[in-house]
N, C-alpha and C positions, 0 to 999 in steps of 0.2 A: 621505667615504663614509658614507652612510647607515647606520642600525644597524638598521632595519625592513625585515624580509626581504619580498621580491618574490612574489607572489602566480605561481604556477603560470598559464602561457597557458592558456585554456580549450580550444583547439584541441587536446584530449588524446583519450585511448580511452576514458576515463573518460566524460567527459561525450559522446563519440560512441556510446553506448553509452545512456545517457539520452535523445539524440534520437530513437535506433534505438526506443529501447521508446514514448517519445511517436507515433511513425510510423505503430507497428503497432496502436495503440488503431483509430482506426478501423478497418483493416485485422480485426481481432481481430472492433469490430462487425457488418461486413459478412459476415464468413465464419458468424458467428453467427445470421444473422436471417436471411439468404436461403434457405437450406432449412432451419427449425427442428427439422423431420421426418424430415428424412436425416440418420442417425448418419455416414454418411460426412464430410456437413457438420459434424455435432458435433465429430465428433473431432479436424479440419482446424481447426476454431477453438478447440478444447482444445488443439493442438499449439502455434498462435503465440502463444496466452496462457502455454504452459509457455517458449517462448523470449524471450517479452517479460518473464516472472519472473525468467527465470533471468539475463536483462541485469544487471536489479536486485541480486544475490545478486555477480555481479561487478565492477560499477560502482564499489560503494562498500568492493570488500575492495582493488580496484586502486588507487583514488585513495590509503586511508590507505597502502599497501605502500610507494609510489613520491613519497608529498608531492606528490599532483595533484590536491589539494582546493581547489576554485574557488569563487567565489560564486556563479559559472552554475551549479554543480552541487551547492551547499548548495539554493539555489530550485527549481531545476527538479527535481532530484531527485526530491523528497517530492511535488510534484504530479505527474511521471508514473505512480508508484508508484499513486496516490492517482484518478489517470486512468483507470489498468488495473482494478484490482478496483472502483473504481464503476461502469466499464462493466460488469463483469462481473455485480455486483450486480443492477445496475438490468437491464443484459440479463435474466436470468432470472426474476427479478421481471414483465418485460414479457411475455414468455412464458407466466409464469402457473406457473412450478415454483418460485419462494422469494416466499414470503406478502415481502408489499408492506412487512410494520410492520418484519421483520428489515433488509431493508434499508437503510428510512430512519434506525433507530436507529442500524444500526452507520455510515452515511455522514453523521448529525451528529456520531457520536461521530467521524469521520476527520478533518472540516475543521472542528471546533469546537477538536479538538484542536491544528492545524496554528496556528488562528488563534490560540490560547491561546499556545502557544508563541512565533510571533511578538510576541504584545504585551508579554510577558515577557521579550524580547533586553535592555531596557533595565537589567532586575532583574539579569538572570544568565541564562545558556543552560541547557535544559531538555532532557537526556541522553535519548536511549531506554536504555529501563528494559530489563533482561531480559526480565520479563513482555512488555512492545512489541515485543520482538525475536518473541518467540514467538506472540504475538496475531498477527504479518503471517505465521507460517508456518503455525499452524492456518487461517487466512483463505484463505492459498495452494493448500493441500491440499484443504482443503473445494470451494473453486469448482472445482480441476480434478476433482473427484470429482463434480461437479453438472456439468459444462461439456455432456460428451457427451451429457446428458437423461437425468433419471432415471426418466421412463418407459419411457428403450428399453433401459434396463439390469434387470439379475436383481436380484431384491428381496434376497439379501444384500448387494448392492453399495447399493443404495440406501441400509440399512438403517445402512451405513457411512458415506455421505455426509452423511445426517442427522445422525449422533453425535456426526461433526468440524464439519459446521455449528453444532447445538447448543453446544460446543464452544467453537469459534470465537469466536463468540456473546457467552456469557458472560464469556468473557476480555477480550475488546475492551470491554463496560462496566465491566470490574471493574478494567481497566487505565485507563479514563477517567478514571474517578472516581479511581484515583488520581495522574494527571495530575492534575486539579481542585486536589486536596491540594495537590499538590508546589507547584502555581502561587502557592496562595495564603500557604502558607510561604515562598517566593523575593517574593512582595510586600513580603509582613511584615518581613523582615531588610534587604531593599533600603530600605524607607521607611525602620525604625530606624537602619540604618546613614547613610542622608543624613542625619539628625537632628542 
């Protein structure tokens, strides 16, 4: 008998749950752009971005609960997540409500980070930080506080949406950077330790 334990079937809730939130990206776009102007529409594409969030926030509390952590759902995970707020990003960026530089900033810092940590499997595995954990939920709030348009909302609400984008923002470089760090310390002790 083997002494290496069996990897979890991928056919789980866990990862149906990942495909669920991949599904609704487009979905999410479309409901998004086809009346930019109708807050009804807003709100109807603020609504499957809060359900394709909330997939995310379940996904990965189920896998660890129950030891249904796959490598379908190590991958795909972090790209749907990573699917949902860049559409969301770049949606309203395309619309013309979040200046064009926040977004490109914060979506090299998303998949510089992603690729950063894959090239580092070799080193060692590269944890989400607190700080990370908290960068995707200021990220989260922030877009569904922009989702509905924040022209057609009252100027405290705006005035809020900007403070958690701002926010947001900052976090998400200030957590890059120290990704960067973390990487290049798990280089250093990998290289010395093969020496």
């Amino acid at each position: 008998m083997s002494g290496v334990e069996q990897e979890p079937s991928p056919f789980n809730l866990p990862n149906a749950l990942t495909v669920i939130r991949l599904v609704l990206v487009p979905v999410f776009a479309w409901t998004l752009f086809v009346h930019p102007t109708d807050l009804l529409w807003r709100l109807a594409a603020t609504a499957v971005f809060i359900v394709a969030i909330v997939t995310d926030a379940f996904d990965g509390h189920l896998a660890r609960k129950y030891n249904l952590i796959t490598r379908f759902g190590k991958i795909w995970d972090p790209i749907a997540d990573k699917a949902l707020t860049g559409m969301a990003f770049i949606g309203l960026s395309i619309l013309g409500e979040l200046p064009w530089w926040i977004t490109l900033i914060i979506l090299a810092r998303e998949w510089g980070i992603t690729w950063i940590r894959v090239a580092m499997l070799k080193y060692g595995v590269m944890v989400a930080n607190k700080g990370g954990k908290l960068k995707t939920i200021l990220q989260s709030i922030a877009l569904i506080l922009f989702l509905p348009g924040l022209p057609l909302l009252p100027v405290p609400l705006q005035w809020a949406a900007w403070t958690v984008m701002i926010a947001a923002f900052a976090l998400t470089v200030m957590t890059g950077v120290d990704y960067v760090r973390e990487a290049i310390l798990l280089r250093r002790q990998g290289r010395s330790g093969g020496q």
